[in-house]
C-alpha positions as CSV (number, residue, x, y, z in Angstrom):
1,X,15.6,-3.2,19.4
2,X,13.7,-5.6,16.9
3,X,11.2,-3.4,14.6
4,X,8.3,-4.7,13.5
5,X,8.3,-4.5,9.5
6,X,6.1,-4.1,6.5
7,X,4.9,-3.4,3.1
8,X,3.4,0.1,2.3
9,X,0.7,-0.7,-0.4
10,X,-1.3,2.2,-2.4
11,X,1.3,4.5,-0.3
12,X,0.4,7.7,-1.8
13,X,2.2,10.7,-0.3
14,X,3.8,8.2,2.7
15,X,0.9,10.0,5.3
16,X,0.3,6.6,6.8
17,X,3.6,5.8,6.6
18,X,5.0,8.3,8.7
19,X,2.5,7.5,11.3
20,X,4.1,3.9,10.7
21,X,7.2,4.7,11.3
22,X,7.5,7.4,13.3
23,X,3.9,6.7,16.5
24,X,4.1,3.0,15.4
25,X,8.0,2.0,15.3
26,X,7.7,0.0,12.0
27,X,10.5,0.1,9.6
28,X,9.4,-0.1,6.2
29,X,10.5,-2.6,3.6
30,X,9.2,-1.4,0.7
31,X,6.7,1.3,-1.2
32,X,4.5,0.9,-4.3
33,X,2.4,3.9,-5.3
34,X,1.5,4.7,-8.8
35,X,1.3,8.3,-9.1
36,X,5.2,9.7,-10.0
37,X,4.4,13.2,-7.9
38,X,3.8,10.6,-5.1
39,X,6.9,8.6,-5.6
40,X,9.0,12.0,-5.7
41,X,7.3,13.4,-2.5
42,X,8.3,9.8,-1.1
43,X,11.7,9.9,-2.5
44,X,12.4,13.6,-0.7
45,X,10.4,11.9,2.3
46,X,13.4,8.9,2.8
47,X,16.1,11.6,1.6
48,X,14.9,14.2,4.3
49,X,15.2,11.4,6.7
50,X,11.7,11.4,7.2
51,X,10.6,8.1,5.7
52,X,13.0,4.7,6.0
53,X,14.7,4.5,2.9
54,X,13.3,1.3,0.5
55,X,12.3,0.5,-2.7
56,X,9.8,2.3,-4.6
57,X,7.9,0.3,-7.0
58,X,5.3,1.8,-9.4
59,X,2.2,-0.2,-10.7
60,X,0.5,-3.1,-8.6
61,X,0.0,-4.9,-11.3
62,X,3.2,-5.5,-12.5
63,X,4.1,-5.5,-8.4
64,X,2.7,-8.8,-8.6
65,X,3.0,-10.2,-11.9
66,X,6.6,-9.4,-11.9
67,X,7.1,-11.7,-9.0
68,X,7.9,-9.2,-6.4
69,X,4.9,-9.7,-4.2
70,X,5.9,-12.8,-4.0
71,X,9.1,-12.2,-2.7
72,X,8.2,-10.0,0.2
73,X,6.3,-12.8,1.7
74,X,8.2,-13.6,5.0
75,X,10.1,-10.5,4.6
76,X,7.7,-8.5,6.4
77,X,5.2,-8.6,9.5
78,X,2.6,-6.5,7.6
79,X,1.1,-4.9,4.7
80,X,-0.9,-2.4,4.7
81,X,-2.6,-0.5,1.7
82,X,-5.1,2.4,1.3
83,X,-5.9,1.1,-2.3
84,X,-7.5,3.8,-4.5
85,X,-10.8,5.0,-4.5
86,X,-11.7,6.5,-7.4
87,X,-12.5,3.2,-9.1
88,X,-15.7,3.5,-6.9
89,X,-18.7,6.0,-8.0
90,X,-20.8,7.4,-5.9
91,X,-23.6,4.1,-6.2
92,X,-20.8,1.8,-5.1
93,X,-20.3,0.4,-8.3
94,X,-17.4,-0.8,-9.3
95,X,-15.0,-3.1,-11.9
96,X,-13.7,-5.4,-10.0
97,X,-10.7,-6.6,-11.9
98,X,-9.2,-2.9,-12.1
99,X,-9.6,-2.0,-8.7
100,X,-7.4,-1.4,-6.3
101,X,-8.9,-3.3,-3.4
102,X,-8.7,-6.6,-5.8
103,X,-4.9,-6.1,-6.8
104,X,-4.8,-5.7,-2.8
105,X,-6.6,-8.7,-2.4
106,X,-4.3,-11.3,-4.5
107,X,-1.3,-10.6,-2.6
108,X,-1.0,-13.5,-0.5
109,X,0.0,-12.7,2.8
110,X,-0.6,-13.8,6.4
111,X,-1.1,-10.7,7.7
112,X,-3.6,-7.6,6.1
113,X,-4.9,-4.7,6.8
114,X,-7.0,-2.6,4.0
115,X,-8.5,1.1,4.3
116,X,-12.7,0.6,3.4
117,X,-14.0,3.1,1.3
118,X,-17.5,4.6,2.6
119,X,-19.8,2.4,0.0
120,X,-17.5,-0.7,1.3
121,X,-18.2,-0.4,5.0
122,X,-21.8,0.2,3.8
123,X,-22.4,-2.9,2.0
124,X,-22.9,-1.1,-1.2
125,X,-20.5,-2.7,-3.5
126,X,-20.7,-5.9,-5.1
């Protein structure tokens, strides 16, 4: 059987990802969460068995400037990312440059999907 794969963005404590892998059939090809209580919870997550076991990278930032966004593309089918949302206040406003949904949004793939924040799906930002 041929799995569909992908790139867990913003993967916090891997609750997307076991719906992923586990309803969806995905196998996952790599994590990148920032938080280190997340990446543990992940690591226990692939060590129970629970989450495919892949690389766990830390900032986005670095994600991409360090060339390994780059590298992913073709390697997957998918990305998806629930980017952070505290980056937006409660009027929608927001720095661009730092925000999650922007470090999202220069990964060049074929293929996205991105969780909206409230103020986003309202037209309230930008």
């Amino acid at each position: 059987m041929t799995h569909l794969t992908y790139l867990s963005l913003f993967t916090g404590a891997g609750g997307g990802d076991l719906a992923m892998q586990h309803l969806l059939g995905f196998k996952c090809k790599g994590y990148v969460e920032y938080e280190n209580y997340c990446q543990e919870v992940i690591k226990q997550r692939i060590t129970d068995g629970l989450l495919d076991s892949a690389p766990i990278f830390g900032d986005i930032r670095a994600f991409i400037s360090e060339g390994y966004a780059a590298s992913y593309q073709g390697l997957v089918d998918v990305i998806t990312g629930g980017f952070p949302c505290p980056d937006v206040d409660c009027d929608g406003v927001v720095e661009y440059e730092t925000t999650g949904y922007w470090q999202c949004s220069k990964c060049s793939f074929r293929t996205k999907h991105i969780e909206n924040s409230n103020h986003r799906r309202k037209g309230r930002m930008g």
